[in-house]
C-alpha positions in Angstrom: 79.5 18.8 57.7 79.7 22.1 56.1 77.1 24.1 54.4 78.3 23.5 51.5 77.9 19.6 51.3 75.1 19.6 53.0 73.6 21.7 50.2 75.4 19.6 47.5 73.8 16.5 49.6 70.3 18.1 48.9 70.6 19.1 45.6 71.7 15.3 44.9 68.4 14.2 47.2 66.2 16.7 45.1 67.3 15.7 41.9 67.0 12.0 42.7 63.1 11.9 43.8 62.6 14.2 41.1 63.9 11.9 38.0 61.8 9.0 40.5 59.0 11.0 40.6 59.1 12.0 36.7 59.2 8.1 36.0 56.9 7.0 37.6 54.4 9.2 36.4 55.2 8.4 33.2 54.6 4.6 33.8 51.5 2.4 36.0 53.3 1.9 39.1 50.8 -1.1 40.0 52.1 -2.4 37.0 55.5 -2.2 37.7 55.3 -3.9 40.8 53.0 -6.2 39.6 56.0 -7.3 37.2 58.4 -6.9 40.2 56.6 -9.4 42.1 55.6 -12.0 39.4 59.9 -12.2 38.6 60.5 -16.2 39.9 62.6 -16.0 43.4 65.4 -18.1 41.1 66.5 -15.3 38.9 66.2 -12.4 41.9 68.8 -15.1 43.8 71.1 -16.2 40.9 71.2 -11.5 40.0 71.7 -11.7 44.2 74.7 -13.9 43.9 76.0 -13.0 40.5 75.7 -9.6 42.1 77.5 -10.2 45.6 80.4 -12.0 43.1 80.4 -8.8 41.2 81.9 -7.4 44.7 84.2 -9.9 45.7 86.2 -8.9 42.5 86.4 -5.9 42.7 87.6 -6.0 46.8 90.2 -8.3 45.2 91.0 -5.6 42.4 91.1 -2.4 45.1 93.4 -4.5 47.5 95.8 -5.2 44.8 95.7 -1.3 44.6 96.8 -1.6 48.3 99.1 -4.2 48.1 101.2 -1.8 45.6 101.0 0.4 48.1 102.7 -2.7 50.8 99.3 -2.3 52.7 99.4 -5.8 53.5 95.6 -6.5 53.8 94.3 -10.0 54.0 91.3 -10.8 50.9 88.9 -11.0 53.9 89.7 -7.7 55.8 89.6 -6.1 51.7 86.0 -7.6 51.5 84.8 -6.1 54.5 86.2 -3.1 54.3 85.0 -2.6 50.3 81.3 -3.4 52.0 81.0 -1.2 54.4 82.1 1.4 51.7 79.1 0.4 49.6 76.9 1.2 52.3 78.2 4.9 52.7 78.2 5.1 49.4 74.8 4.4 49.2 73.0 5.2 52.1 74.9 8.7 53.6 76.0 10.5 49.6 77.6 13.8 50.6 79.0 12.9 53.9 81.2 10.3 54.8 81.6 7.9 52.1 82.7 5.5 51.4 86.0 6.2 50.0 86.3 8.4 52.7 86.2 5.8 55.1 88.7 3.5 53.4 90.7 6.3 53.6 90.4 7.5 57.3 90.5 3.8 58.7 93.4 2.9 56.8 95.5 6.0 57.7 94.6 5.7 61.5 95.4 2.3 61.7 97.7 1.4 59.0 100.2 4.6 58.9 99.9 4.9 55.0 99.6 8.2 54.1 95.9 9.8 52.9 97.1 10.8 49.9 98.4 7.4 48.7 95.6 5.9 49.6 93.6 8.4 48.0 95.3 7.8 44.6 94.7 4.0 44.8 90.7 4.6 45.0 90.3 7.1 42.9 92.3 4.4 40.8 90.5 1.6 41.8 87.7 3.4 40.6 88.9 4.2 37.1 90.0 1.2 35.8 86.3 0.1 37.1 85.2 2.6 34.3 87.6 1.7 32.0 86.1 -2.1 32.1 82.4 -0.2 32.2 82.6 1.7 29.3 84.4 -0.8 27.2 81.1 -3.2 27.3 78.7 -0.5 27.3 79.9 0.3 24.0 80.7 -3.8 22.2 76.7 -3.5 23.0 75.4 -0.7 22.1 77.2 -2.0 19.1 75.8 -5.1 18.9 72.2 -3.3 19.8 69.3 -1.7 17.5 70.9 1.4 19.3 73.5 1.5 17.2 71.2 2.3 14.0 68.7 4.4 15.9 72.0 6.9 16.6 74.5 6.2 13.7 76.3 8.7 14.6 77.6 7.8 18.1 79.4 4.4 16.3 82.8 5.8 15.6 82.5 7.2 18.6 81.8 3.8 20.3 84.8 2.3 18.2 86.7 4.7 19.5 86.2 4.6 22.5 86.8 0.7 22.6 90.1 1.3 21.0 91.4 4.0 23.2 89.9 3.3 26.7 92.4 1.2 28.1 95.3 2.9 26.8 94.3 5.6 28.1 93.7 4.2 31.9 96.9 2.9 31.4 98.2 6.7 31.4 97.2 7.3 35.1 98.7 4.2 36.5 101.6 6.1 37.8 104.8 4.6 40.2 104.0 2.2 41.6 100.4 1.4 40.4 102.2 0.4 37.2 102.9 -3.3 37.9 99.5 -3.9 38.9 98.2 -2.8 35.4 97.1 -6.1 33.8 95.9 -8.0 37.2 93.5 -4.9 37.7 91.9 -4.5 34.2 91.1 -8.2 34.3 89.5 -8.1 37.8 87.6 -5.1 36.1 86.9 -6.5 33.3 85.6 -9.7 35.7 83.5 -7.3 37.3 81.2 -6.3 34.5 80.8 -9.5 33.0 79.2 -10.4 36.5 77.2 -7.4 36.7 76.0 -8.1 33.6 75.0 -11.5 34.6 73.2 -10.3 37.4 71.4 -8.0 35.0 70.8 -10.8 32.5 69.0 -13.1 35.4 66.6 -10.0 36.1 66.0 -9.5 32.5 65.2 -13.1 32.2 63.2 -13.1 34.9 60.7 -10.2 33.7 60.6 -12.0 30.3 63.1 -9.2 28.5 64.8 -12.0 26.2 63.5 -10.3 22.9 65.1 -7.2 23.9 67.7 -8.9 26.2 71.2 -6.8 23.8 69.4 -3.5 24.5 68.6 -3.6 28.0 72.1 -4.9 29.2 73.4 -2.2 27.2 71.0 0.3 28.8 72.3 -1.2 31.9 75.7 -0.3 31.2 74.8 3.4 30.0 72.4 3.6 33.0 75.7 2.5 35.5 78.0 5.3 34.1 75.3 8.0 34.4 74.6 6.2 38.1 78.6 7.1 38.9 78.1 10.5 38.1 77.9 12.6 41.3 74.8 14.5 40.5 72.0 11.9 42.2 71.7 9.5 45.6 73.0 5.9 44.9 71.5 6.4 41.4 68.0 6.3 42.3 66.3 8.4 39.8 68.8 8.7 36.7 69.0 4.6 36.4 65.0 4.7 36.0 64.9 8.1 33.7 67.9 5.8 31.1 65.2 2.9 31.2 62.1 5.1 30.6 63.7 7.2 27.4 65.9 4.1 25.9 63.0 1.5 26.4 60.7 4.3 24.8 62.2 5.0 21.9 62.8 1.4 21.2 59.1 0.9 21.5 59.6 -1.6 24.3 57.6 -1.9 27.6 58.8 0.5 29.5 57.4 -0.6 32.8 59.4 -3.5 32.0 62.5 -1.5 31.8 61.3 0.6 35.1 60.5 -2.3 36.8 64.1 -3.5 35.9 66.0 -1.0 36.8 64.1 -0.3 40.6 65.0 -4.6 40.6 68.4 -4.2 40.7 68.3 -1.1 43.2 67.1 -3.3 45.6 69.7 -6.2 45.4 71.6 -3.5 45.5 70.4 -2.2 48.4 69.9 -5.8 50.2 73.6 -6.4 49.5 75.1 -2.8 50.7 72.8 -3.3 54.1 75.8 -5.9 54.9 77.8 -3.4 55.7 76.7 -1.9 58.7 77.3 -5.2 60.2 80.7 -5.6 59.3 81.4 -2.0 60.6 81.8 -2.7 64.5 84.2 -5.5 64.3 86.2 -4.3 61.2 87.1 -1.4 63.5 87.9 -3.4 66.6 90.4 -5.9 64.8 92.3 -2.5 63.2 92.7 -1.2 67.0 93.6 -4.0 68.1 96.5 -4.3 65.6 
């Protein structure tokens, strides 16, 4: 790793502890993991599996990305392969992650060049964020948000309007014909992140505030894809802290929340260091 990644990886390590650090002196941390551990095991496993479904989509919508490619990769191999991304995506930011990795096996073992396989991440991932922002804003819409910053509605409708079109401008030959199956596996995607998110919220008693804080989910998962922290540890907590203080809501509620899903996060990414060893052994042995 050169010096300048490895400084990169610091700067994104500095600026994630100090967004945690901000938070949680702004809030009673014995609180928040008072509420953390009074949240019934039911909602942390139906967010869990909700969760885990979340990612079994979207393998299914990056290996259609493949399949345009003719990487012939079976639905299993595509699961394994998109988990052990999402743990070097999460636990090593700045070195090898986990596109990188996708990328690297792939080309060793499946003689398709880096740079297709480079455009069909990178693609994978935009048509994620086309499905993201599209629900962010129907709530922040539907949320007291929307009269607390009057503004930002055009801006929302807009944005609603324009965002698929404008995905569909960089699905270029011969991403094209995979168009419509991806957006709906994206769209698929957010609807069961959001039902993980709607378990936890349920869970910590949110339900008078239940349009606001999956909408601060949303807003909290676009600044998380941003490359500027580690996994999103920091900049998830700092969305909950303002937007649930503005609102007047509990905001160790809305910490507590957000530091929830981390860890289910967390818990599910751990998978793939397991998968790792034998993932690599079948692609040798091909």
């Amino acid at each position: 790793m050169d010096r300048r990644r490895i400084a990169k990886s610091l700067l994104k390590l500095l600026l994630s502890l100090g967004a945690l650090a901000y938070v949680l002196h702004k809030v009673d941390l014995h609180q928040v993991l008072s509420l953390m551990g009074r949240v019934a095991p039911l909602w942390i496993v139906a967010a869990l599996l909700a969760f885990n479904l979340s990612k079994v989509v979207s393998s299914l919508r990056l290996n259609r990305f493949f399949h345009a490619l003719g990487l012939r990769l079976s639905e299993l191999d595509a699961l394994k392969l998109y988990y052990i991304g999402m743990f070097y995506n999460l636990f090593l930011p700045g070195g090898i992650g986990g596109d990188g990795y996708k990328i690297y096996l792939l080309n060793r073992h499946r003689q398709i060049g880096a740079k297709a396989l480079l455009a069909a991440t990178l693609l994978d991932r935009i048509s994620g964020l086309a499905s993201l922002l599209f629900f962010a804003a129907v709530l922040f819409l539907l949320s007291r948000y929307a009269e607390l910053y009057g503004w930002m509605v055009p801006l929302a409708w807009l944005g609603m309007a324009a965002v698929f079109p404008v995905t569909r401008l960089f699905y270029r030959a011969p991403f094209r014909r995979v168009f419509l199956s991806t957006t709906l596996l994206g769209a698929l995607t957010q609807i069961l992140q959001l039902a993980a998110a709607y378990a936890l919220a349920r869970g910590l008693g949110l339900e008078h505030a239940m349009t606001e804080t999956l909408a601060l989910f949303l807003l909290s998962s676009v600044a998380a894809v941003l490359p500027l922290s580690v996994g999103g540890v920091g900049i998830r907590e700092f969305v909950f802290l303002y937007g649930f203080g503005v609102l007047g809501l509990p905001v160790d509620k809305g910490v507590a929340f957000s530091l929830l899903f981390f860890l289910i996060s967390a818990l599910s990414s751990f998978t793939g260091i397991f998968l790792r060893h034998g993932l690599e052994q079948e692609e040798r042995q091909r």
